[in-house]
C-alpha positions in Angstrom: -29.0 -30.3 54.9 -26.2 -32.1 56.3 -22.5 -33.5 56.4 -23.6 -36.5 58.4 -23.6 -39.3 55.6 -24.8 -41.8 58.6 -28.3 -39.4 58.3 -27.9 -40.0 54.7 -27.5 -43.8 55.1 -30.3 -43.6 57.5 -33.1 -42.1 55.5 -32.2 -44.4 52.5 -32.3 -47.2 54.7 -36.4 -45.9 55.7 -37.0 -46.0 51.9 -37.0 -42.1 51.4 -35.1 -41.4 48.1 -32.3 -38.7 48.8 -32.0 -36.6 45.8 -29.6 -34.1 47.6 -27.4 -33.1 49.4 -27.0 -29.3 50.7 -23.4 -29.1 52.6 -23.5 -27.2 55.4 -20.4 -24.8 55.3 -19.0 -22.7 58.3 -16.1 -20.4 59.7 -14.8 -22.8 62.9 -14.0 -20.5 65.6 -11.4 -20.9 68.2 -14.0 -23.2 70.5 -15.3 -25.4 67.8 -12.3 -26.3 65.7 -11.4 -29.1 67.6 -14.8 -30.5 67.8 -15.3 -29.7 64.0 -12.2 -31.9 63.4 -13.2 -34.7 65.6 -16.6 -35.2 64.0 -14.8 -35.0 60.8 -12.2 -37.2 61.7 -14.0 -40.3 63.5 -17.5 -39.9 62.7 -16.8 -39.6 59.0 -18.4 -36.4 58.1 -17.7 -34.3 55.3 -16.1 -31.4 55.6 -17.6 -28.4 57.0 -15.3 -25.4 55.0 -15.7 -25.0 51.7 
């Protein structure tokens, strides 16, 4: 379970096959809505609202 595509990238790279993915979905609250956007933003991960 992630939205981290570098963790993807990362267990691929070890030789484990990645079947799945299971996005991990949340509400952003008032404190973690900017910090939600940055990872999104510059660390490429996918989005964490559905």
């Amino acid at each position: 379970m992630t939205n981290n595509p570098a963790k993807i990238l990362a267990l691929v790279d070890l030789g484990i096959n990645v079947v799945n993915r299971i996005p991990l979905h949340i509400d952003p609250s008032n404190e973690n809505k900017a910090y939600i956007a940055t990872k999104e933003k510059k660390m490429g991960h996918w989005p964490s609202s559905p």
